[in-house]
C-alpha positions in Angstrom: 53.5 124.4 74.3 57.3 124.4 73.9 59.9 126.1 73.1 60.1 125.7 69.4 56.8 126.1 68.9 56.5 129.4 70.7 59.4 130.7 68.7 57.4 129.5 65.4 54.6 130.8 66.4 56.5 134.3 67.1 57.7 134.0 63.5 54.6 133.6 62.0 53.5 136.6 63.9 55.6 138.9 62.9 55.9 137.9 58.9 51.7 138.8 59.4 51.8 141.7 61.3 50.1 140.0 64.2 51.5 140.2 67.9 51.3 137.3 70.2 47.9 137.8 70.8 46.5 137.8 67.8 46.2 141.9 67.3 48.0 143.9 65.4 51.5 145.7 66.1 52.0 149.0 66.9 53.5 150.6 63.7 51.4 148.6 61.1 48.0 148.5 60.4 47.3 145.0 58.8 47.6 146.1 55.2 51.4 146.1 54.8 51.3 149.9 54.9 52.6 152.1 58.1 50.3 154.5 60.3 52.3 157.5 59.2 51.6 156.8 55.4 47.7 156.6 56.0 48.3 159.7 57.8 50.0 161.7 54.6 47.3 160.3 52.5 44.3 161.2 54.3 46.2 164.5 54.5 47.0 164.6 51.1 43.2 164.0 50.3 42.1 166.8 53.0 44.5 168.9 50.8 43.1 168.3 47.4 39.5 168.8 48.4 40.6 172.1 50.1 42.2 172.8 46.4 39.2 172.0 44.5 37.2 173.9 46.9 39.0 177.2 46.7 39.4 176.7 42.9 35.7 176.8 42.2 35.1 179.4 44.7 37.8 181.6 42.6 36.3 180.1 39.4 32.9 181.8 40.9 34.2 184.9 42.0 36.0 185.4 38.3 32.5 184.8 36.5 30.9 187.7 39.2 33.7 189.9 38.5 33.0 189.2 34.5 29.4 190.2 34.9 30.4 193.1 36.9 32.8 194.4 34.8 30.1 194.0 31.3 27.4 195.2 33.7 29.5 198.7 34.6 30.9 198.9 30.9 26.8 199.0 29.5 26.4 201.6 32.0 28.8 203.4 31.0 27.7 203.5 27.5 24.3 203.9 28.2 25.4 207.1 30.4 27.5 208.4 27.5 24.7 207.8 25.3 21.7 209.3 27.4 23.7 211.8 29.9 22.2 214.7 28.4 18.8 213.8 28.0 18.3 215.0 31.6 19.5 218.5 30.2 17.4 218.3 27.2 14.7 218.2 28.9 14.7 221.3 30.7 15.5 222.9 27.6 12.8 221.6 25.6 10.4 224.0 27.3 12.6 227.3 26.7 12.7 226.1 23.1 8.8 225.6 23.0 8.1 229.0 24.6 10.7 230.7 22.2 8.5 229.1 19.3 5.5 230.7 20.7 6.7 234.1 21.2 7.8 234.0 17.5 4.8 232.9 16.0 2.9 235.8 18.7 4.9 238.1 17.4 4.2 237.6 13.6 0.4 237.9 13.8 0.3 240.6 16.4 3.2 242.7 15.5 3.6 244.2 18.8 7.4 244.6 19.6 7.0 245.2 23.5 5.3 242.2 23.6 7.8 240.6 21.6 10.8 242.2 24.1 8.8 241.1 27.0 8.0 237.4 25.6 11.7 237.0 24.9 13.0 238.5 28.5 10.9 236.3 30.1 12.6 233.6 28.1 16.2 234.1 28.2 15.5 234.2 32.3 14.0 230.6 31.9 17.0 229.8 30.2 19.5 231.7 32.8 17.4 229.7 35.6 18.0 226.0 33.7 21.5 226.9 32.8 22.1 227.9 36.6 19.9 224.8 38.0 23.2 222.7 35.7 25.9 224.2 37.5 26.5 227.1 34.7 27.3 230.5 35.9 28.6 233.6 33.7 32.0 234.8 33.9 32.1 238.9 34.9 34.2 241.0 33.2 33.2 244.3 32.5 35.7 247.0 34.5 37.7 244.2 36.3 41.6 243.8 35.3 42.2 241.0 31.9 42.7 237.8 33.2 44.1 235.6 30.4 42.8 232.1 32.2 38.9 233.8 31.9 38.7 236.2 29.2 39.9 236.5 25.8 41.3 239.8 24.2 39.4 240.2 20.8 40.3 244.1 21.0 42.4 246.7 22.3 41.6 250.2 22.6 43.2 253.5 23.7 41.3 254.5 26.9 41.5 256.3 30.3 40.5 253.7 32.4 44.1 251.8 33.7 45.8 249.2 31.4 44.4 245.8 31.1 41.1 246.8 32.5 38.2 244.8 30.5 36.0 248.1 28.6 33.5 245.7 27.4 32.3 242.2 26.8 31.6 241.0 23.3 30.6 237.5 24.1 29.7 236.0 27.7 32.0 233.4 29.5 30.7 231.0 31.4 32.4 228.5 34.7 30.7 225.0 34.8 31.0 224.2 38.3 33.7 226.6 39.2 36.0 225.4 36.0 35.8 227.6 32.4 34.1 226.2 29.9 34.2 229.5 27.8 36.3 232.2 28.5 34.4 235.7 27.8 35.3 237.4 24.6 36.7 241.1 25.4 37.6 244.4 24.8 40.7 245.7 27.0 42.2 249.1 27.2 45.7 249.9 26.2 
């Protein structure tokens, strides 16, 4: 081969992206387009799979958090709705054996009986009301305090001011916190 046809040859090489040997060059990859483009691409690609990945994975985790959030809001009806029905419960039997000492006491017309039936029942109701966190408030000969008792009365006394004489109505705490401050009388 000579000269000229070496350098033609060398030419044609390089318009085609071919070395002298018949491979391809360094930078190109026989499609016109560099390494370093292929590169971004592919990366590009890597990138938008990751995307679609992590947007179905939030697209999931919104619908669970969806269900969640309808599932907790029917519970919380449901608990509004049927919170007592635990409480009823225990009451139903007080009101059944209240109904039974009523109707004893009409055909028998025995008052001790009567007393006893109805003793017996008001400590079945003290022993549910205590069993739900409901204690009574005491009053009688302890000093007014306005946060527990209210002052229906006031009467001239010897015992020292603002001392509680009596209790007209019963307070009660639900679990420590007044639900019904007790209705008093106080000396002046």
């Amino acid at each position: 081969m000579n000269d000229e046809q070496k350098t033609t040859d060398v030419e044609q090489d390089v318009n085609t992206g071919a070395d002298a040997d018949g491979g391809e060059t360094a930078g190109e990859n026989g499609t016109g387009e560099t390494a370093a483009g292929s590169e971004a691409e592919q990366e590009a690609g890597d990138f938008k799979q990751k995307a679609g990945e992590y947007y179905a994975a939030l697209q999931r985790l919104k619908a669970e958090f969806d269900n969640f959030r309808k599932r907790t809001q029917k519970e919380k009806e449901e608990l509004v709705k049927y919170g007592t029905e635990r409480l009823i419960l225990k009451l139903l039997p007080v009101a059944d054996n209240l109904g039974r000492a009523l109707e004893a006491s009409a055909q028998t017309q025995d008052f001790s009986s009567l007393c006893q039936g109805l003793d017996m029942i008001c400590k079945q109701l003290g022993k549910v009301l205590e069993d739900e966190g409901v204690t009574p408030i005491e009053a009688v000969g302890l000093p007014f305090d306005p946060n527990l008792h209210e002052a229906l009365l006031r009467e001239e006394s010897e015992a020292a001011e603002n001392t509680i004489l009596a209790e007209l109505e019963k307070g009660y705490y639900l679990k420590g916190k007044v639900v019904r401050p007790s209705r008093v009388k106080v000396s002046a």
